[in-house]
C-alpha positions in Angstrom: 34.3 15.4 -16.8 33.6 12.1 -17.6 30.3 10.3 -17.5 31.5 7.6 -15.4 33.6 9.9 -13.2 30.3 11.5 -12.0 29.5 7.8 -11.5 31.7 6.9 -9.4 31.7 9.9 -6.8 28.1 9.8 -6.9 28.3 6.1 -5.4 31.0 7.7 -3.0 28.2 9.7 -1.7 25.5 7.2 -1.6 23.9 9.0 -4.4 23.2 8.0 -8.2 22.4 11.0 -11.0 18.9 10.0 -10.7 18.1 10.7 -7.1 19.8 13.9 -7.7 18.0 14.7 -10.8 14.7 13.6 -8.9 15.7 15.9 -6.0 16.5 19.1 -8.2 13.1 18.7 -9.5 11.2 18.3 -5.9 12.8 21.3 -4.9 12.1 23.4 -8.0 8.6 22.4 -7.6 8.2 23.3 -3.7 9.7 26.6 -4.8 6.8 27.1 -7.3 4.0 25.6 -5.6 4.9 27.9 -2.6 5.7 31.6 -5.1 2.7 33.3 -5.2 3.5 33.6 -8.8 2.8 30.5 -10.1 -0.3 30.6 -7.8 -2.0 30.4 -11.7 -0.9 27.2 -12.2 -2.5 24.0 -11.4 -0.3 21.3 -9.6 -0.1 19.4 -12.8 1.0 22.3 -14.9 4.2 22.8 -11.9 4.6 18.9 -12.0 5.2 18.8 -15.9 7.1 22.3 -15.7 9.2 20.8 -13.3 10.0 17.4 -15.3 7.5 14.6 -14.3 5.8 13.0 -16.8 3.5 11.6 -14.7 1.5 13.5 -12.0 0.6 10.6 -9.5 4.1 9.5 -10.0 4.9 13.6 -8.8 2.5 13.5 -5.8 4.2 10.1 -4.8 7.6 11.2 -4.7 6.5 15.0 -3.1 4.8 13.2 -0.3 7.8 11.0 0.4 10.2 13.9 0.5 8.6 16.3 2.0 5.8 14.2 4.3 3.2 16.4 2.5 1.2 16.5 -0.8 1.8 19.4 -3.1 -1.8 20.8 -2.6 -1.6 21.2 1.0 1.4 22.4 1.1 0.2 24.8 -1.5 -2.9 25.3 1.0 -1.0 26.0 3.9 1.1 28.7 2.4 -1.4 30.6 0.9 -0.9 30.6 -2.4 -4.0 28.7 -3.6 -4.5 28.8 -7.5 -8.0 30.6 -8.2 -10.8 28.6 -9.5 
């Protein structure tokens, strides 16, 4: 499919393939900061794993879509990374 096909019903949606590139990655992150099998890796680590390049730029965007920052979201289910 064209480029500017995925364009245009993107737009129909109210959506552009940035927001839904950004939202894959919040989700994929979420997923790992709440798997007690990534409970190894720091916040940073899932942040760049998950695609940011920038880890305030991550916590930013978490907090905004979720109304929570990844740690205590991490803290509240458990799955605290050991120090």
């Amino acid at each position: 499919m064209p480029s500017r096909t995925v364009q245009h019903m993107l737009a129909k949606a109210g959506e552009s393939f940035s927001q839904v590139v950004m939202a894959a990655r919040l989700r994929r992150a979420r997923v790992h900061l709440l798997d007690p099998v990534y409970a190894d890796l720091s916040v940073a680590d899932i942040a760049f794993h998950c695609g940011f390049l920038d880890v305030s730029s991550f916590y930013r965007a978490f907090r905004a879509a979720y109304n929570v920052t990844p740690k205590s979201l991490r803290e509240q289910a458990g799955t605290i990374p050991p120090e």
